[in-house]
N, C-alpha and C positions, 0 to 999 in steps of 0.2 A: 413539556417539550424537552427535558434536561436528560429526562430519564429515558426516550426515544432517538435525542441523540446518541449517548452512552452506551443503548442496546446497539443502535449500530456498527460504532464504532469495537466495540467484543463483537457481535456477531462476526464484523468485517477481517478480528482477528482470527476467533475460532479456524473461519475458514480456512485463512491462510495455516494456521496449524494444520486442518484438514487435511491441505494440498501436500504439504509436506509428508503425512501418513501415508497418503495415496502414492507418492513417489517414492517413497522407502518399499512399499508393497508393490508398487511395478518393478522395481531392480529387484527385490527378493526374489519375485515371480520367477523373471530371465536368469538369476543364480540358478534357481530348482531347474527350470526349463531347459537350461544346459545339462544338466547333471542326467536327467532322464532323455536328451533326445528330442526336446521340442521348443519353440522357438515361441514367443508373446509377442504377436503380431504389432507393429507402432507404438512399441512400448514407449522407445524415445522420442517420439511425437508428443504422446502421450505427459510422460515424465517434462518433456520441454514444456507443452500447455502447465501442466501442474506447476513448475515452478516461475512461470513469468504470472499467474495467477499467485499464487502464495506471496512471493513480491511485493505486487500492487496493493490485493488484497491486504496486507500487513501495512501497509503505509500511514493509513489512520490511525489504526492503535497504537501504533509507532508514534507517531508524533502526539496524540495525546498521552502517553505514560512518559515525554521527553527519552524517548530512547535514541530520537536522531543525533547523529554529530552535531554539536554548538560549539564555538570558540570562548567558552566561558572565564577563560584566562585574562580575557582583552575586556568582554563584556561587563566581569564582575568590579572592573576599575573604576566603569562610569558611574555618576552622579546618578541618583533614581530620576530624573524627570530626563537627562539626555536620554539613558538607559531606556526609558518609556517610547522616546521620538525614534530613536534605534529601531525598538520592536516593531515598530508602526512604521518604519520606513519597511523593515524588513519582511514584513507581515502583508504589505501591501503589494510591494513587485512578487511574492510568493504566492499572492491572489493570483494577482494578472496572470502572470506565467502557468499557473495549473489551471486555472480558468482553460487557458487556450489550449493546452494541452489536455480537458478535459473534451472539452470541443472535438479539436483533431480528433480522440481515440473514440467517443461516440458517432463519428463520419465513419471514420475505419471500419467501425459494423456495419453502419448503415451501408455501407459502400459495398463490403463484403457479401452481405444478405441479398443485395439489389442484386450483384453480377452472380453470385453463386458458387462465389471463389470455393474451391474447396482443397485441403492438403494432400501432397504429394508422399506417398506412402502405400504399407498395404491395406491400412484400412482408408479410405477419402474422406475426410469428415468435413463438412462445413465449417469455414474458418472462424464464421461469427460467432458459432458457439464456444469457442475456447477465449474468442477475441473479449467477450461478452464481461467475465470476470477481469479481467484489463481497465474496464471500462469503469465498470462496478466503482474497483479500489481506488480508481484516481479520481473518480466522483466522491469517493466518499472523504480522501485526503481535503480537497477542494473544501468541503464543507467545515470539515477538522479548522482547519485555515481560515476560513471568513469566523466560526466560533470566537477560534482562540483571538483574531483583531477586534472582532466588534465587544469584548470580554476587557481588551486593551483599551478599548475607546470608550467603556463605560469607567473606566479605572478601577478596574479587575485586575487581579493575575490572573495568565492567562494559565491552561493546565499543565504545558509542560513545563513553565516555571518551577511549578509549586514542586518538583519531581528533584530539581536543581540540588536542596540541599543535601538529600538521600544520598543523589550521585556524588555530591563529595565530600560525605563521609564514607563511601567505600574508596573512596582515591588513597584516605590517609592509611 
């Protein structure tokens, strides 16, 4: 199960790299596309889908490599067992809240799919399908999150702890 999470969570970054290639190649594209005389229809539709995708998508890997902002200045003060009730308070209302917010973004397609929203642009595309990776990476952060508390609650560190010391040694 360990090694199915962790495929996820890389798959989930690769992509967001992905998204990033994809939009350095749609602005390339529109640099050339000017230079000869022709235009890359919804590029910046396009390049906007790819980066609120790359984003989300990143979110998990992110937070499993401990890449998110922490206030480790304050945290590394406490005592390991407050330090442990900390993570677990903080761990918990970061459930709740991406819980619902994983909710909300999977309605948003559904929602999208049902009425047949589609973008305003020259190409029209179905929103759901851009919406769809939104959806993906804050599902997949979500899961990141219940990992790393129920990891806390077996009295584990959790993985972006373990990342903690790395980061400060490159501080000094």
């Amino acid at each position: 199960m360990k090694q199915i999470k962790e495929k996820l969570y890389l798959c989930s970054g690769l992509l967001a790299g992905f998204c990033i290639l994809l939009i350095t190649l749609l602005l390339l594209a529109q640099i050339v596309g000017r230079l000869f005389g022709f235009i890359v229809p919804s590029a910046e539709d396009f390049a906007g889908y790819a980066l609120a995708a790359s984003t989300f998508l990143g979110l998990a890997y992110t937070f499993r490599e401990g890449g998110h902002i922490r206030v480790t200045l304050v945290i590394q003060r406490f005592s390991p067992v407050s330090r442990k009730w900390q993570e677990g308070v903080i761990l918990g209302l970061s459930l709740a809240l991406i819980s619902y917010l994983s909710y909300s973004c999977a309605y948003m397609v559904y929602e999208s799919y049902v009425y047949n929203e589609v973008s305003y642009g020259y190409i029209p595309v179905p929103l759901w399908i851009p919406q769809i990776p939104v959806a993906v990476g804050i599902i997949a952060l979500n899961l990141a999150v219940l990992d790393a508390l129920i990891s806390l609650l077996k009295g584990k560190t959790p993985s972006y702890s373990e990342h903690e010391s790395a980061l400060e040694l490159e501080e000094i």
